[in-house]
N, C-alpha and C positions, 0 to 999 in steps of 0.2 A: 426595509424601505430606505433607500439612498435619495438623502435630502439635498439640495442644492440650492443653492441663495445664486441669482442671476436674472438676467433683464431678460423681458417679456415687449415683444415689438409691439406699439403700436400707432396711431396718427396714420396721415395719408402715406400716398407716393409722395415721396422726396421732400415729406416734412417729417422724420422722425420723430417719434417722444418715446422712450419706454418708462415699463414699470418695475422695479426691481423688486421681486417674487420669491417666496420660499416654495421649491415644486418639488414633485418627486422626479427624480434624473430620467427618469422613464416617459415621461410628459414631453409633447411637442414644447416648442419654444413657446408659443403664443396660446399655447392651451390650458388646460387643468391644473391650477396650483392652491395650495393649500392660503397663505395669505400673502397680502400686500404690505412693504415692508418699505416703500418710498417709493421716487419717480426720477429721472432723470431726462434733462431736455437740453440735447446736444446743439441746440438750434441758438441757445442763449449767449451771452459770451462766458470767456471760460471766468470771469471774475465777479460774476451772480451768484449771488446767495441760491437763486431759484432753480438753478441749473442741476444741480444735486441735494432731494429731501430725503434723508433717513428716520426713520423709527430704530433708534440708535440701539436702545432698550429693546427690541422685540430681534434685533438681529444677533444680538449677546444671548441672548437666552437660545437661538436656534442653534450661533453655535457652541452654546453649550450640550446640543442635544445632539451635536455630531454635525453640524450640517458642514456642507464643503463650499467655498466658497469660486468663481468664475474671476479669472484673470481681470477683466474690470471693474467687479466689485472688489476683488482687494484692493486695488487702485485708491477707489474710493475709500475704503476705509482706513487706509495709511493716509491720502487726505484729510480724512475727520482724525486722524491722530488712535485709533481702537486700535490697530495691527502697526506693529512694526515696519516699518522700509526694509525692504527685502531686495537682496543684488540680483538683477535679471541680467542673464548673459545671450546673448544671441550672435553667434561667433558669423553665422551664413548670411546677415542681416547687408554687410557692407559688398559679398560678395556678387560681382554682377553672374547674368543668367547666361546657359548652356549658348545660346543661340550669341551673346554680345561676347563670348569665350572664346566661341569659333575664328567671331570677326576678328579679332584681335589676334589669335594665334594665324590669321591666312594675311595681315598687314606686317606682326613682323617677318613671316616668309617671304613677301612680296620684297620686304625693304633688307633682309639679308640676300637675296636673288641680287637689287641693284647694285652693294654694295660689291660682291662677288663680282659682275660685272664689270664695274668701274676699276678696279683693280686689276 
């Protein structure tokens, strides 16, 4: 069984809160997990104590039983200082999309046309 430590949606429309949950990977996001391991509320500002609770001690012991951890929950926990700061590289991140590429390669066409042109 492939454990996973990750946030469980809950709150209304467009008030988020989640719960951060140790599940089995097989589990919907908001369904069946095994236990409650903090809460997280995106709603707070980022410099509230309230805004990230862990069970610091119960999330050490899961991973020590293997469990894997979800790109925001490590977040958090290089925040709480438990995991190391780890280099993220996201090279496609700066780059714009298929459709703003086009525009861009049919402007400088247009503007070596005028220049051609003008000459």
């Amino acid at each position: 069984m492939a454990i996973k430590i990750r946030l469980a949606r809950g709150g209304s429309k467009k008030r988020p809160f989640y719960r951060i949950v140790a599940a089995d990977s097989r589990m919907p996001r908001d369904g069946r997990f095994i236990e409650k391991l903090g809460i997280y509320n995106p709603l707070l500002p980022k410099d509230s104590e309230d805004r990230v609770k862990m069970d610091v001690e119960r999330i050490q012991y899961w991973l020590g039983q293997g469990a894997q951890t979800t790109d925001r929950i490590d977040r958090f926990l290089e925040a709480a200082g438990i995991r190391e700061k780890t280099e993220r590289n996201n090279p496609n991140k700066a780059k714009p999309g298929k459709k703003a590429q086009q525009r861009s390669e049919e402007k400088a066409a247009k503007a070596a046309e005028a220049d051609t042109a003008e000459a």
